[in-house]
N, C-alpha and C positions, 0 to 999 in steps of 0.2 A: 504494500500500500504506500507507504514512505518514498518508495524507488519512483511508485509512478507520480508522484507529487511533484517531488526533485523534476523530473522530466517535464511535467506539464510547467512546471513556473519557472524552471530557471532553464529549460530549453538545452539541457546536460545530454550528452549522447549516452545511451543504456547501457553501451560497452565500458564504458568509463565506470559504473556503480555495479558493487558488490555488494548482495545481502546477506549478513550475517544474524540470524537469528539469535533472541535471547535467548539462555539457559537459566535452569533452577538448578539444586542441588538435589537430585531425586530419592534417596533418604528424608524420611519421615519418622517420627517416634512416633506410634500409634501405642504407648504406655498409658496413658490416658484419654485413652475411647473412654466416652459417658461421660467424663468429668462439665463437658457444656450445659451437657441435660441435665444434670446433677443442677449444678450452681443454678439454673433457672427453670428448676422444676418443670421442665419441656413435655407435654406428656409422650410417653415412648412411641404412643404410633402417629406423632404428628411430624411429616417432614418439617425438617430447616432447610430456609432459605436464607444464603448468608450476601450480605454486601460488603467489599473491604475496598478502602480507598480512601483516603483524603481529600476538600473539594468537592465538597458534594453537588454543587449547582456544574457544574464540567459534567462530573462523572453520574448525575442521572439519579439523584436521589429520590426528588420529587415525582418525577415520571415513575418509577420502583415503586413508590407505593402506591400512586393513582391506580398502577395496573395490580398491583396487588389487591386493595380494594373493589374489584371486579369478579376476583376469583370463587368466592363463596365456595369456599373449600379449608377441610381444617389444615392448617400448617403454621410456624413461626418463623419469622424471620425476623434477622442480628443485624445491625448496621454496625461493621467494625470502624472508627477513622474519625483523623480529625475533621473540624469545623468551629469555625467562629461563629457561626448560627444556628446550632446544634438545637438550640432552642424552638427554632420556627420550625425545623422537621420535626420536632417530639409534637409542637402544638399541632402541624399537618395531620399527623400519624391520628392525631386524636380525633379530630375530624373528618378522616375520614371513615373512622370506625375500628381503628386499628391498635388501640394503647393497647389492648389485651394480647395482641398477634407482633406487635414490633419490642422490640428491646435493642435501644444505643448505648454502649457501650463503652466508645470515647476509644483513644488508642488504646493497642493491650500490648505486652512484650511476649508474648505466649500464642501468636497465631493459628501456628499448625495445629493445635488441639481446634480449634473450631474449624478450620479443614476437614478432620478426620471426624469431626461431630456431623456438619452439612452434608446434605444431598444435593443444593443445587447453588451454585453460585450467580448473583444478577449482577448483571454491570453495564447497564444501557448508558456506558458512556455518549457523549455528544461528539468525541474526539479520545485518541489514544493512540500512539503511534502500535505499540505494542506491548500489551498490557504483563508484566509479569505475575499480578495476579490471578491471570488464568492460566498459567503455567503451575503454580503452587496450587490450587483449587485441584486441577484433573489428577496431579499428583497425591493428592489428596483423597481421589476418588469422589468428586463431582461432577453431577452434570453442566454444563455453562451454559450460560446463555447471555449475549452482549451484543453489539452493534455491527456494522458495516463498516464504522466510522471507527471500529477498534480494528490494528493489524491483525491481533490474534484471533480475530474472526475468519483467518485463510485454513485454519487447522481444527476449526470444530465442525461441525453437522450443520448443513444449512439450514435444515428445520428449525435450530436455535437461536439462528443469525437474524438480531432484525433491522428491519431497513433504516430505522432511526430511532431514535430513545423513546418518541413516543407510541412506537409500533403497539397497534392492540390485537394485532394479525398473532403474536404470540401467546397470549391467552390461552387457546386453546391447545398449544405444547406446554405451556405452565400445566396445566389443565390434565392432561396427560402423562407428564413427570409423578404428580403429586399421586393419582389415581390409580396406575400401573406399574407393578412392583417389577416385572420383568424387563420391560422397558426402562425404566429409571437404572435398573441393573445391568441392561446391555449399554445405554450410553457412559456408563462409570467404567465398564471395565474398558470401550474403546478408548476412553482417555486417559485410562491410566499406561495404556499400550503406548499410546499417540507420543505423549510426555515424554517416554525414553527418547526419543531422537530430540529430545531437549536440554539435554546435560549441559550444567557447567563446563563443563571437562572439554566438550564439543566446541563447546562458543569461544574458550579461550583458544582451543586448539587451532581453527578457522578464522580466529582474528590474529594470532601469530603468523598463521601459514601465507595470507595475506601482505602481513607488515614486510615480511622476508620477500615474499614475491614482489614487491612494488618495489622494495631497494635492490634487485636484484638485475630488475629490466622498466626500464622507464616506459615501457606502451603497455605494463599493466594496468588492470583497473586501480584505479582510487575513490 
């Protein structure tokens, strides 16, 4: 997505750009599974749905719960992340019927335990080059679902993919996720697949292999 940007505004020849994808660390402590449901007494057969990010007017807060508020389905969803106006989303949440289904939570230094708690990760951002939250999430073993306008929307299931933050065309795959245990379970396990060609190990490797190539012969790409 980023490449063809570069190309459409600054009019760069395609040969010149290399995409190097991000990596995650694909190692996970999954030592405390429950401990989420636990601290917020989650009842056990209601999916999570989690949001983490910072920036919530960018990254799609408000639109996240408007469509959640449609769903009329039991499930809870976390808002991990900062915000200076954390306030106006908790009062949103409340009108739209949701204080009882949302829980913000502010930053935490303990992530991946709500990773390995969710089943579905939202992130209707409005913009994202390439989110590494949805790299941590599918390693984690979630389903995603996020924008057009996120890179990382080139490696998920297009069913999830929506055409912008306020897409309501999704619904009915929320809708689906939340309802069907099979399906929710075949999209977890394609992502947890998916993720391995996401390593750390890969990304620095392919950004070395790069830096050497370009000092090596000057009509490599940059």
């Amino acid at each position: 997505m980023v490449k063809s940007e570069i190309i459409q505004h600054y009019d760069i020849d395609r040969k010149k750009i290399s995409v190097i994808y991000s990596g995650v660390e694909l190692d996970i402590d999954e030592s405390r599974a429950g401990s989420v449901r636990e601290e917020f007494s989650i009842d056990p057969s209601a999916r999570i749905i989690l949001f983490v990010g910072s920036g919530f007017a960018r990254k799609g807060v408000s639109e996240m719960l408007r469509l959640l508020a449609k769903l009329d389905r039991q499930f809870f969803a976390i808002v991990v992340g900062k915000d200076k106006h954390h306030a106006k989303y908790r009062a949103l949440s409340g009108q739209l019927g949701l204080a009882d289904k949302v829980k913000f939570t502010g930053p935490v230094n303990d992530i991946d335990r709500y990773y390995i708690d969710s089943d579905i990760l939202m992130l209707p951002t409005r913009y994202e080059p390439f989110s590494n939250v949805v790299l941590e999430a599918m390693r984690g073993g979630n389903a995603v679902i996020t924008t057009r306008q996120n890179g990382a929307a080139e490696i998920l299931q297009d069913a999830l993919v929506m055409d912008q933050s306020t897409d309501e065309k999704i619904i009915p795959e929320l809708r689906r996720l939340l309802d069907d245990a099979d399906y929710l379970d075949e999209i977890k396990k394609q992502n947890r697949e998916t993720v391995k060609e996401f390593s750390i190990e890969k990304n620095a490797m392919e950004t070395l292999a790069l830096i050497e190539a370009t000092m090596n012969d000057s009509s490599a790409p940059v």
